[in-house]
Backbone bond lengths (Angstrom), bond angles and torsions (degrees), N, CA, C in turn:
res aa  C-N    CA-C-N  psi(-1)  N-CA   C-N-CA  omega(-1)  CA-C   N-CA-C  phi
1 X - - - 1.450 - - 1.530 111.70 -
2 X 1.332 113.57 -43.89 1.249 122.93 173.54 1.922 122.29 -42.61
3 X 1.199 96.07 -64.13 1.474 121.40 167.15 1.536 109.10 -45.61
4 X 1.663 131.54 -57.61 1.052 120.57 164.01 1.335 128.65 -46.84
5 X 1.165 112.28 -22.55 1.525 120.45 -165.87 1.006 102.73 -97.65
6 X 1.575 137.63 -22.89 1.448 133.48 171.88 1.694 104.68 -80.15
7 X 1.102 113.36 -35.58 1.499 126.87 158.36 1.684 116.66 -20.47
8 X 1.482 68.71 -85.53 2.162 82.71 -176.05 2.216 97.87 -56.38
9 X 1.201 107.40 -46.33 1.655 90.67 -166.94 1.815 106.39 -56.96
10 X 1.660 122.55 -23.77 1.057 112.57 -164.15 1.471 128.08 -36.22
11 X 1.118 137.92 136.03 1.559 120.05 157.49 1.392 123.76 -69.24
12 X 1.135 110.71 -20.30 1.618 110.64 -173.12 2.319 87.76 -84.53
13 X 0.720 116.70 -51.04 1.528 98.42 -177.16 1.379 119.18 -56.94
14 X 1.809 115.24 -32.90 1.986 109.84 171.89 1.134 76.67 -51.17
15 X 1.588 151.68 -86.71 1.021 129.58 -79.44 1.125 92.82 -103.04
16 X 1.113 125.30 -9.66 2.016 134.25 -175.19 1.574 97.34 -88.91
17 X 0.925 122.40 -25.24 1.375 123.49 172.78 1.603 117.32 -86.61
18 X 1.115 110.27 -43.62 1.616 113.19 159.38 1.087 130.34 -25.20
19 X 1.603 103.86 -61.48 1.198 131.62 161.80 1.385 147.71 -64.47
20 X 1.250 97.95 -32.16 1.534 98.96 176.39 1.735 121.76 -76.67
21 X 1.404 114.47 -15.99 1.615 101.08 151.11 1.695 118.50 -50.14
22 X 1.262 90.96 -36.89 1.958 98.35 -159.50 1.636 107.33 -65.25
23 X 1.545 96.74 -39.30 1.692 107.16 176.14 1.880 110.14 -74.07
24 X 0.865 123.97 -27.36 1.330 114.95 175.59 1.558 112.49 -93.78
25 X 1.306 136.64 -30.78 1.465 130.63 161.53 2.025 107.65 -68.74
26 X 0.902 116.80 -36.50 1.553 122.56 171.39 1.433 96.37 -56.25
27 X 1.661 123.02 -71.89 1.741 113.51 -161.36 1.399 96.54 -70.16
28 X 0.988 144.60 -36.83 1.532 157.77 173.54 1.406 77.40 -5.13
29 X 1.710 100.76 -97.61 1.336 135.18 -142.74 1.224 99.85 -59.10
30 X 1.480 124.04 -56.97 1.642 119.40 -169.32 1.074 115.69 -67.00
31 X 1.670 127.10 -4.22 1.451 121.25 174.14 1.306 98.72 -139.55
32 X 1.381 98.98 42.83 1.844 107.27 138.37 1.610 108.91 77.92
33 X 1.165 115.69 1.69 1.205 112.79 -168.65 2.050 127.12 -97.50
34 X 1.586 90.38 -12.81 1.433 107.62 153.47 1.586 115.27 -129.34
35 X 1.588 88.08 159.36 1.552 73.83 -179.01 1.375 112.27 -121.64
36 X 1.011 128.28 143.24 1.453 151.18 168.93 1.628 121.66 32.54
37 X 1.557 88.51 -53.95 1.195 105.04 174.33 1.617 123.66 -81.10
38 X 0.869 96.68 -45.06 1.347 90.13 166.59 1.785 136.23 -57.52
39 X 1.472 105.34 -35.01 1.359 125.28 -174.52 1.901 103.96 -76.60
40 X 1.000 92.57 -47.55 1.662 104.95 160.80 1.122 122.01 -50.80
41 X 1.362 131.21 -53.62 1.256 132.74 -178.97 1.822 101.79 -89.83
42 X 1.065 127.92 -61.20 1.865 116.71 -178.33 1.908 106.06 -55.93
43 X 0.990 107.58 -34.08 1.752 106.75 174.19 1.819 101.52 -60.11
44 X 1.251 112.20 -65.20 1.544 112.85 164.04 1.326 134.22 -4.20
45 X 1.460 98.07 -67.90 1.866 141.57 -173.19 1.551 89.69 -65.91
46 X 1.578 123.90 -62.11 1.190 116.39 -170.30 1.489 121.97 -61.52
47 X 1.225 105.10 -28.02 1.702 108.82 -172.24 1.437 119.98 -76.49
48 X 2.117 92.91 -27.40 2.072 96.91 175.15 1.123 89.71 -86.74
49 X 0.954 138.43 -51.37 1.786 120.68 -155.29 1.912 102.12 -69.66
50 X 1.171 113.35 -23.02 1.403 89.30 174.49 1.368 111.51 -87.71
51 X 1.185 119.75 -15.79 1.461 126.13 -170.63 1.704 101.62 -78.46
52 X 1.327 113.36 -35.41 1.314 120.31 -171.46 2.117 98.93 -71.54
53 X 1.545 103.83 -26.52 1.314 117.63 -171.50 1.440 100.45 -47.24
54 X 1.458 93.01 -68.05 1.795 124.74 -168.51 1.605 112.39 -56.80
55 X 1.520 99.21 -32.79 1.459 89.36 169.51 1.628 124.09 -90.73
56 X 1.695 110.11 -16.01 1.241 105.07 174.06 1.905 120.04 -70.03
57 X 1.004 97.10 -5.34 1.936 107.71 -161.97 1.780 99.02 -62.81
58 X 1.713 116.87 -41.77 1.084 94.59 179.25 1.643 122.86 -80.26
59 X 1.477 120.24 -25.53 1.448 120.23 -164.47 1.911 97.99 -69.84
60 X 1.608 98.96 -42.53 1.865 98.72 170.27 1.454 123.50 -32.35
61 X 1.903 79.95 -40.83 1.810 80.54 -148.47 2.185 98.74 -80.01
62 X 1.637 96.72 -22.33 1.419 96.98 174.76 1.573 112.33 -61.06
63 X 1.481 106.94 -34.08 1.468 103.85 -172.95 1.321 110.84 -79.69
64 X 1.178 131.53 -38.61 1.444 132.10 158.41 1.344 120.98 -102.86
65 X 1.446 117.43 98.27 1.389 118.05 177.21 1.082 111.87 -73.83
66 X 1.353 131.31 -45.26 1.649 132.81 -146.77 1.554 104.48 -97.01
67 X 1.398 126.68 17.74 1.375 110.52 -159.08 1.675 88.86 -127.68
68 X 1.886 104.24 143.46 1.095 94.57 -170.35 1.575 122.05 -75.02
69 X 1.232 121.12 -16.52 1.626 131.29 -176.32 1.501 99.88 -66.09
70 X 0.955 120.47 -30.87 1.552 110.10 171.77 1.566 98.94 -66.35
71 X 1.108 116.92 -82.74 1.831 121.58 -161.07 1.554 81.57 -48.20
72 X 1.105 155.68 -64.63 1.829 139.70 -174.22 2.044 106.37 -44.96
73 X 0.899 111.20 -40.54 1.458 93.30 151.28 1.290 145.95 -106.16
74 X 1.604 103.25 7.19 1.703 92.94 147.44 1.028 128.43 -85.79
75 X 1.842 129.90 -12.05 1.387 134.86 155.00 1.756 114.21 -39.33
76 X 1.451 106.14 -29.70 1.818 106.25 -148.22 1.392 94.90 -122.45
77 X 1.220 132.53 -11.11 1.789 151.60 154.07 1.735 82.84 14.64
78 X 1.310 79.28 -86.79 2.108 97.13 -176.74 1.299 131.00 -14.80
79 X 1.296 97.57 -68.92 2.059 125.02 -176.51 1.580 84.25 -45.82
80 X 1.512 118.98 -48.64 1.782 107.85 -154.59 1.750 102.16 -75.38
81 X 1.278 100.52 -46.93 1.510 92.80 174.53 1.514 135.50 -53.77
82 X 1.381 104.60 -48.66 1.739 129.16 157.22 1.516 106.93 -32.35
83 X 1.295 98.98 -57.51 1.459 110.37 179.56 1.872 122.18 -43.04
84 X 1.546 85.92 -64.15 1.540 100.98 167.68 1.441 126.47 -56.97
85 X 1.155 107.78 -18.69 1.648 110.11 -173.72 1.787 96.46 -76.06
86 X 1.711 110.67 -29.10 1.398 114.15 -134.59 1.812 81.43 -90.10
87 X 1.248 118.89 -43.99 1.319 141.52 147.18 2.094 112.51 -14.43
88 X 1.960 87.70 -58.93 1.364 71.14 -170.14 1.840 115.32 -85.14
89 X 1.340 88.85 -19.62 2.019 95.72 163.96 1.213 121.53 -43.13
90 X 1.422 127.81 -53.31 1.549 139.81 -163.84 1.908 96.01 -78.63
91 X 1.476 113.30 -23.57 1.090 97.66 -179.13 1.385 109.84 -73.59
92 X 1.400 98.13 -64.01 1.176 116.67 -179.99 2.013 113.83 -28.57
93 X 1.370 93.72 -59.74 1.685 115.06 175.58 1.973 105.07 -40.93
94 X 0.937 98.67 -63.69 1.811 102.40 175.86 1.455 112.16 -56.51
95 X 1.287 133.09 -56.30 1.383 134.84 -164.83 1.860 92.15 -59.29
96 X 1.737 98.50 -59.26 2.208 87.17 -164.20 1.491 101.85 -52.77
97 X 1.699 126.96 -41.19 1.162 123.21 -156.66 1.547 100.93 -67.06
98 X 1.326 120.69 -72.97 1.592 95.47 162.72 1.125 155.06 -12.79
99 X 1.460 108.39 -63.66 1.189 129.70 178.13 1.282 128.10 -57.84
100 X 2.097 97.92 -45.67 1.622 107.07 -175.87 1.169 126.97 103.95
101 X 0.783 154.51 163.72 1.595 150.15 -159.95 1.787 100.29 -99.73
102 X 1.412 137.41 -74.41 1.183 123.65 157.77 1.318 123.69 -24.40
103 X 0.892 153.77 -85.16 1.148 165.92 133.38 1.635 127.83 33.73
104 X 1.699 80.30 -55.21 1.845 111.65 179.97 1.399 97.30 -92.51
105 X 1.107 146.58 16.71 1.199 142.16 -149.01 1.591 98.17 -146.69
106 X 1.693 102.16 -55.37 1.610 103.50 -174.76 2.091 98.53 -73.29
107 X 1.413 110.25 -34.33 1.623 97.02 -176.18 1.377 111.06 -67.96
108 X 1.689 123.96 -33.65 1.336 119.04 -162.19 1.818 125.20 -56.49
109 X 1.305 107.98 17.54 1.497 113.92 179.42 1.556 104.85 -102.79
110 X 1.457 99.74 -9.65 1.844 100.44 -158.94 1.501 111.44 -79.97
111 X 1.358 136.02 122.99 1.057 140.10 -134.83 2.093 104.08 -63.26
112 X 1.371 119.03 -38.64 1.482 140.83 155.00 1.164 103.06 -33.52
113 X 1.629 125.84 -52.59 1.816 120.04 -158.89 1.513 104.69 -110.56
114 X 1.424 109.91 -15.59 1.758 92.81 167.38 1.033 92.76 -87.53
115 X 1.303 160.38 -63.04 1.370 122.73 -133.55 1.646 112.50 -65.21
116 X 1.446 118.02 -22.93 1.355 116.73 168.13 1.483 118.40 -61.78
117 X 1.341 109.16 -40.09 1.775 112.67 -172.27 1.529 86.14 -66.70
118 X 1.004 135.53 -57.30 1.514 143.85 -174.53 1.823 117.61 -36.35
119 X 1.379 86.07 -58.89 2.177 106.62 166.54 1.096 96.09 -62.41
120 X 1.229 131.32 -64.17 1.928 133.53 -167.85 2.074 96.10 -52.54
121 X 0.948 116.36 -58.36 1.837 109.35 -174.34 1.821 97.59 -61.18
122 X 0.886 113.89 -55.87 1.443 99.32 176.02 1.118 146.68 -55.87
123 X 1.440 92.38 -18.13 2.202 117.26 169.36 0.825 77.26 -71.04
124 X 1.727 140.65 -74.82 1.634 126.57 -126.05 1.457 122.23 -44.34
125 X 1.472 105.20 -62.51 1.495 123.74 173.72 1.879 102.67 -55.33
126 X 1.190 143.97 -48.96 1.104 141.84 165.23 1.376 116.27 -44.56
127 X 1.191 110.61 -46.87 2.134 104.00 175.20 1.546 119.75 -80.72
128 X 1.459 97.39 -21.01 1.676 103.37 179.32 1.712 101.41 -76.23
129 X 1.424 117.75 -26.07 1.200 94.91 -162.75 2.148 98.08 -108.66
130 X 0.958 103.92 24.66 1.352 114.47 -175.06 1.479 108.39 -87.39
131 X 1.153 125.71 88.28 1.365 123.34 -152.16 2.110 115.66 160.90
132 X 1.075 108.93 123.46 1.541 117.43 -169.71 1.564 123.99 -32.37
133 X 1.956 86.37 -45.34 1.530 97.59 156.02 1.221 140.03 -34.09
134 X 1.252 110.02 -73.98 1.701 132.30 158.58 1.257 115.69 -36.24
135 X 1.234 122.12 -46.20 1.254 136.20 -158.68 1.733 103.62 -66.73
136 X 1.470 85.27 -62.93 2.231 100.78 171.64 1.466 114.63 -59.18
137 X 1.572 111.97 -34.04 1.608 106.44 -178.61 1.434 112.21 -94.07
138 X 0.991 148.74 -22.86 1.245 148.10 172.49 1.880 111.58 -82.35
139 X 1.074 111.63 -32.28 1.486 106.26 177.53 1.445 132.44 69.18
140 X 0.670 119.44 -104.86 1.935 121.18 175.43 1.210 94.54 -107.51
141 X 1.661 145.92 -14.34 1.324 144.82 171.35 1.511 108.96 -67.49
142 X 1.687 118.77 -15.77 1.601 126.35 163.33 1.161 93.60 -37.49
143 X 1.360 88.59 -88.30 1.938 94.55 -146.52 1.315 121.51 -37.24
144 X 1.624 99.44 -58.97 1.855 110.01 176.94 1.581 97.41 -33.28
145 X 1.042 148.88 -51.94 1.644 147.99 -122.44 1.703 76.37 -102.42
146 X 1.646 105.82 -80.36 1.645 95.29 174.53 1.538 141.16 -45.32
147 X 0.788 113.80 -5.13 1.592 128.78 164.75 1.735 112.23 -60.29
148 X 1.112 132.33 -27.94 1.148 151.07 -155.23 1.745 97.00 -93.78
149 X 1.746 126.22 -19.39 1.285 120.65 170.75 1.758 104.19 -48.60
150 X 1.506 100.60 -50.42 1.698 94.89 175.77 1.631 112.85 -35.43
151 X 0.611 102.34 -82.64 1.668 106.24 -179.74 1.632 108.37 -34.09
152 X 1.224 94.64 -47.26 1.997 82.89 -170.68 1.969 98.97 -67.68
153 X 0.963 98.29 -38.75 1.826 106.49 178.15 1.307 94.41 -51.26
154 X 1.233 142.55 -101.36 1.453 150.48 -171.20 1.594 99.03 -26.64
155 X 1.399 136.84 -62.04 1.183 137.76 -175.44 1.562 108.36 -49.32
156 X 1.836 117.75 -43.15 0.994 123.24 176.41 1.459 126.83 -65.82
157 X 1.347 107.67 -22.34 1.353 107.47 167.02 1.435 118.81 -110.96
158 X 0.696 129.40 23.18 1.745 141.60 147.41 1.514 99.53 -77.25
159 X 1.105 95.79 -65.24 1.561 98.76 -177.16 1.597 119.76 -49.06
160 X 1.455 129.80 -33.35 1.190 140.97 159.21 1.332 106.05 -43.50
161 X 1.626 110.75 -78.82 1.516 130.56 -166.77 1.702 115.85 -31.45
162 X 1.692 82.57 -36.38 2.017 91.55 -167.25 1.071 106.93 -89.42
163 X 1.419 135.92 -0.30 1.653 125.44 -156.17 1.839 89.11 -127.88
164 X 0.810 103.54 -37.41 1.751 126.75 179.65 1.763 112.28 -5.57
165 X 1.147 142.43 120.81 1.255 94.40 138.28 1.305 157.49 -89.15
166 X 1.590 108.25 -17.03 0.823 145.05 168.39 1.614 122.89 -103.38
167 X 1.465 129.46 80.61 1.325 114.80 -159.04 1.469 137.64 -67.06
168 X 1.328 108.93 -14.99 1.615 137.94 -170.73 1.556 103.36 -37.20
169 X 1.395 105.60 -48.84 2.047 99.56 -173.64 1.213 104.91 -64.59
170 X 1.728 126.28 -49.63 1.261 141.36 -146.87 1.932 77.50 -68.57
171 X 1.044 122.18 -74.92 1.891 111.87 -171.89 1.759 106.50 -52.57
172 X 0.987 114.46 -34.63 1.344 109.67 -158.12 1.939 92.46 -57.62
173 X 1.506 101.45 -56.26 1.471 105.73 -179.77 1.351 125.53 -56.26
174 X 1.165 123.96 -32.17 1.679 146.17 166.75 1.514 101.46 -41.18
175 X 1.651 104.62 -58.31 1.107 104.00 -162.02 1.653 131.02 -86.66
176 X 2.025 103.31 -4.23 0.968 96.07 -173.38 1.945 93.76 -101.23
177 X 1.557 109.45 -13.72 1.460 86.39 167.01 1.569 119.55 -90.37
178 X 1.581 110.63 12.74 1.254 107.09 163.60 1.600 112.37 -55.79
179 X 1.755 92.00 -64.80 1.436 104.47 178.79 1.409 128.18 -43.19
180 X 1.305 125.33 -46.65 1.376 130.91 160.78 1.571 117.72 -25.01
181 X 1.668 93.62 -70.36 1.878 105.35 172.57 1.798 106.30 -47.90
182 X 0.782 111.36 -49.81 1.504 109.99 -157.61 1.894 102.86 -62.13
183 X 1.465 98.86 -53.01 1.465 106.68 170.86 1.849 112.73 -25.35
184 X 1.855 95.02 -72.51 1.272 107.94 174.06 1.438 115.19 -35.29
185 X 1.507 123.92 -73.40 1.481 124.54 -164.93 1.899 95.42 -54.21
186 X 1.324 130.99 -63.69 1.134 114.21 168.48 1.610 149.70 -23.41
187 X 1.448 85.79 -34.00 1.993 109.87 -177.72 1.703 86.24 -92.62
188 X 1.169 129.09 -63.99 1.705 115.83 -172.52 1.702 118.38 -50.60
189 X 1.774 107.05 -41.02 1.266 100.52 174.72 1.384 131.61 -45.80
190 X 1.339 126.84 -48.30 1.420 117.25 176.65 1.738 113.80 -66.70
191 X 1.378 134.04 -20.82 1.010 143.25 -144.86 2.389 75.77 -105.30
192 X 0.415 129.22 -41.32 1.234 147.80 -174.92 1.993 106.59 -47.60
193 X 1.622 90.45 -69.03 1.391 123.48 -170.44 1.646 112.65 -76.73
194 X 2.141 98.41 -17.16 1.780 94.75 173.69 1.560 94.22 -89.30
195 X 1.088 137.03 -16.06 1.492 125.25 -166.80 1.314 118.53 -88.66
């Protein structure tokens, strides 16, 4: 039992799990075995829902302080975000390769495809600096810098909404990490008003 349990805490296993959607929609596609559309759109899915992951970890962890599965994902915060960036590459990676360099170039003004190119520049600096390193050299200038996932989130779902065809998930998800946030600001307010 023990052994399992060092198991599940590993980091190297999230991270094999992280991953292994990314490795089977990646070989998918390059050996023909999905097509386009699909890899585009489930690569998508993976990058909000983990992104939505990474952002739910703190309002959880406000709503449940005392429980240890919360503090087990504020240790691993990272892996989910990392994740999402890696998520939003492969998307990103399929749409230009398709598309083409003209192509990706003449759409990127269209209000649907910048806001993604827009979320994608704002991951960058967020995954590069996701890491212990960063963490010690930047200092309290972290967070401020990470704070800015909000923005790529909101950008990311604009960007959903407009390209969509069907919009129903793109709100459905909006709305339940609306709810999440809102919880949070609610649970801090009284804690706020005793101090």
């Amino acid at each position: 039992m023990l052994s399992a349990v060092r198991l599940i805490n590993s980091y190297g296993l999230l991270a094999a799990l992280l991953a292994l959607p990314w490795a089977l929609l990646a070989a998918g596609y390059w050996m023909e075995r999905l097509f386009y559309g699909e890899v585009v759109h489930e690569s998508g899915m993976w990058a909000i829902r983990l992104t939505m992951a990474a952002l739910l970890v703190t309002p959880l962890r406000r709503l449940f302080p005392r429980h240890a599965w919360t503090t087990w994902l504020v240790e691993r915060r990272r892996y989910l975000g990392v994740a999402a960036f890696a998520y939003v590459l492969l998307h990103t990676a399929v749409y230009a390769q398709r598309a083409g360099l003209t192509r990706t170039l003449s759409e990127a003004t269209e209000l649907g495809l910048l806001t993604g190119w827009l979320a994608l520049l704002i991951f960058l600096p967020l995954a590069a600096t996701s890491n212990d390193v960063s963490v010690r050299r930047m200092g309290v200038a972290w967070k401020r810098v990470h704070r800015f996932v909000y923005l790529a989130a909101v950008l990311s779902f604009v960007h959903w909404v407009l390209v969509a065809f069907d919009r129903t998930a793109a709100y459905l998800h909006l709305a339940i990490l609306a709810a999440f946030e809102l919880a949070r600001v609610l649970v801090e307010r009284p804690r706020k008003s005793r101090s």
